[in-house]
N, C-alpha and C positions, 0 to 999 in steps of 0.2 A: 504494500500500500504506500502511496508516495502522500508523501507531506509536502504542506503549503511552502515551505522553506525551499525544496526541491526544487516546486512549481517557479517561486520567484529566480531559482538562479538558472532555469532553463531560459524563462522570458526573459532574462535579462543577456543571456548568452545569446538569445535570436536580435538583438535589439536590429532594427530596422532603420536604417539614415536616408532623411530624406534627400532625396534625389540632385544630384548636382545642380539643374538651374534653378528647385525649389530655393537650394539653401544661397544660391549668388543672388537671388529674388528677393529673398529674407534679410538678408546683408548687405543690400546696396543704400545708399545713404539717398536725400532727397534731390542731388543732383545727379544722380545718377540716373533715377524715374524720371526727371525730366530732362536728360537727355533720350530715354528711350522713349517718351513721348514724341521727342522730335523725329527720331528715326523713324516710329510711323507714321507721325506725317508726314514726313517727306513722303516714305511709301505708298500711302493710302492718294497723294496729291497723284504721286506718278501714276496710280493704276488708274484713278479718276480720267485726267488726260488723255490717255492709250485710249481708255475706254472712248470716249467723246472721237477721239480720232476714230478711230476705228469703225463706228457706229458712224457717227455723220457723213464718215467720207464714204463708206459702202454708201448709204441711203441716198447722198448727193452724186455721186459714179452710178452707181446702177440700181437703184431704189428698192432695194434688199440689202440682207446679210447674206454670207453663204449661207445658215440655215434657210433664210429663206429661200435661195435661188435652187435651192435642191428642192425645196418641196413643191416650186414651183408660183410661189406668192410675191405680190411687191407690194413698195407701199408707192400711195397718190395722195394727192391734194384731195379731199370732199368735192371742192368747185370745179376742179379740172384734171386731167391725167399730164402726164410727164413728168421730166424730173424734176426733184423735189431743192429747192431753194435751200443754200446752206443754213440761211435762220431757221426753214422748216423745220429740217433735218435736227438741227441743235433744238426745239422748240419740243419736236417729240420726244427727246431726250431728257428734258428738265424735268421732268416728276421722278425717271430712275435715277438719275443726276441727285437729288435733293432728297429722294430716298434714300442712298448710297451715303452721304454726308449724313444725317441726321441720326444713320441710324450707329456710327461710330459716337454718340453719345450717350453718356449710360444712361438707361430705363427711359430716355428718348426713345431708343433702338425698339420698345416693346411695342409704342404707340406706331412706330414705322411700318411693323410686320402687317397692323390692320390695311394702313392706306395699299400695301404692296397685297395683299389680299384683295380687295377692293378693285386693286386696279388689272388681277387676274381674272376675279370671277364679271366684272362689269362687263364685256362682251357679251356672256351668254342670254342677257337680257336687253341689250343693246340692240334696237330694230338693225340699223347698218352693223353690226359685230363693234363696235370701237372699243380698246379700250381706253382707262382716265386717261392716258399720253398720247394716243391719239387725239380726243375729242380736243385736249390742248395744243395741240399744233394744226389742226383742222384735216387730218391726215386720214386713210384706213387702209387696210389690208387686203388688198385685192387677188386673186389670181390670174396668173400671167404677168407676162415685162408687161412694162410702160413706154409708150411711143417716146423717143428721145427728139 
């Protein structure tokens, strides 16, 4: 039969250390947390940008993404077909834009996840399909290209 005494020097013999960047995490001082603040922003700016390029210059080039152009969809103006106006283009991007940024603030990010919900399920009740970042750029999702 083992005694508590036993017990304590087995646990004490497994003792468990927390994890290398737990304990550099636990040990960095306040300017240390805000240089790693800055490091992701910088991060978070750069992927923001990429994104925007990326996204507008597809939309403004050939009025898709490659997902879309695979599946066969573009986007257009409401009022008119062709391609799509660099403001468009950046215009249907502002709500994921502003989603993206708001939601890197804490228990902001909870309230984000609704609008980014919202602006998922809004199509399926949408007479034209739009969803929120369409209806704000005055944009929708058509199939087939777009006359250039």
């Amino acid at each position: 039969m083992a005694t508590a005494a036993a017990h304590a020097g087995h646990d004490a013999h497994h003792d468990h250390k927390p994890s290398f960047f737990a304990r550099w995490f636990l040990s960095t001082n306040h300017k240390d947390i805000g240089t790693l603040y800055l490091i992701f922003a910088i991060f978070a700016g750069i992927s923001i940008v990429l994104g925007l390029i990326y996204h507008v210059g597809f939309l403004r080039a050939r009025n898709a993404t490659p997902g879309k152009m695979m599946l066969g969809l573009s986007v257009r103006r409401v009022d008119q077909p062709g391609r799509l106006a660099v403001g468009t283009a950046f215009m249907r991007m502002l709500l994921p834009l502003s989603v993206g940024v708001f939601s890197l603030i804490p228990l902001v990010s909870y309230l984000v996840f609704f609008v980014t919900l919202a602006d998922l399920i809004w199509p399926a009740k949408d007479p034209r399909r739009q969803a929120l970042h369409d209806k704000i750029a005055g944009t929708q999702v058509v199939r087939g290209r777009q006359p250039r």
